[in-house]
C-alpha positions in Angstrom: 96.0 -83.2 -6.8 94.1 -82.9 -10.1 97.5 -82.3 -12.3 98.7 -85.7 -10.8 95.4 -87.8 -11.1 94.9 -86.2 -15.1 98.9 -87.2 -15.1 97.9 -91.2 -13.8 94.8 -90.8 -16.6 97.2 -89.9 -19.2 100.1 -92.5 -18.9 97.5 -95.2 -19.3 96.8 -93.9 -22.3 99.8 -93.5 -23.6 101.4 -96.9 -22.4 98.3 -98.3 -24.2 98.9 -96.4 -27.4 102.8 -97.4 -27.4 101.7 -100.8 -27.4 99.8 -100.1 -30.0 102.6 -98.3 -32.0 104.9 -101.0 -31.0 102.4 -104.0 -32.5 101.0 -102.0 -36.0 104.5 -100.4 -37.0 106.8 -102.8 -38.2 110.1 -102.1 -36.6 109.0 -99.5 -34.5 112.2 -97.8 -32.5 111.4 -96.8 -29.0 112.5 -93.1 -30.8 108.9 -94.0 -32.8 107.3 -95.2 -30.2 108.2 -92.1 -27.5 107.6 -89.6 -30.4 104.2 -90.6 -30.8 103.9 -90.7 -27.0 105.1 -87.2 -26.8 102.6 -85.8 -29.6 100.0 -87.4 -27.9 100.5 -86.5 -24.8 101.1 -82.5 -26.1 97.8 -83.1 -27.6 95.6 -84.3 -24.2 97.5 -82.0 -22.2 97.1 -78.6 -24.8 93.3 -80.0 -24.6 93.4 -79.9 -20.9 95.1 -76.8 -20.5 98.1 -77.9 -19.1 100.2 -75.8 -21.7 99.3 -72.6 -19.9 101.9 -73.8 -17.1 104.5 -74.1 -19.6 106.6 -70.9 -21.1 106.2 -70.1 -24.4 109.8 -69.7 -25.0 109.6 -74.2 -24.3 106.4 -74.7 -26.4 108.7 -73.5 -29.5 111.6 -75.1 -29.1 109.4 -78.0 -29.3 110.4 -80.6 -31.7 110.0 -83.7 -33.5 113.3 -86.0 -31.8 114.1 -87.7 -29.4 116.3 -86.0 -27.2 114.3 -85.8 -24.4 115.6 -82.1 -23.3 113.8 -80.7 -26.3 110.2 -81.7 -25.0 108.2 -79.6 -22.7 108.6 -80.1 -19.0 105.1 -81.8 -18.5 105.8 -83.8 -21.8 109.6 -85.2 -20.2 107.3 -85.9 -17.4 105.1 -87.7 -19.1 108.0 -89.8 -21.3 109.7 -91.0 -18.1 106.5 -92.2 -16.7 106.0 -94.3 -19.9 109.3 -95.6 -19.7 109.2 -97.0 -16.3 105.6 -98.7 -16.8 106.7 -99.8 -20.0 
């Protein structure tokens, strides 16, 4: 489907930026590293419009840590893609 082929687009990216993370930052925790993955990844998929599948009542509890519950379903998604290509 479209949602999974944008999805395959989407953890290339992101396993290429967490590289990146993981090389520039000194120190970098995966908590850094999956952060950054997670903005990014609410950024390409708000561009894409994947957000309108998602309840407002999840896009505010949104937040900045790392407890993986707290991100938006497509965002989890997205994490424990990264994680396993890694």
């Amino acid at each position: 489907s479209l949602i999974e082929a944008n999805f395959e687009k989407l953890d290339l990216i992101l396993i290429s930026t967490g590289a990146l993370v993981k090389k520039n930052v000194k120190n970098a925790t995966n908590i850094v590293v999956e952060q950054y993955c997670a903005v990014m990844a609410s950024k390409v998929l708000a561009f894409r419009g994947f957000f309108k599948k998602i309840d407002m009542v999840e896009r505010r509890k949104y937040k900045f840590n790392s407890k993986l519950e707290n991100f938006p379903r497509c965002v989890r998604y997205v994490i424990r893609e990264y994680k396993r290509n890694f």
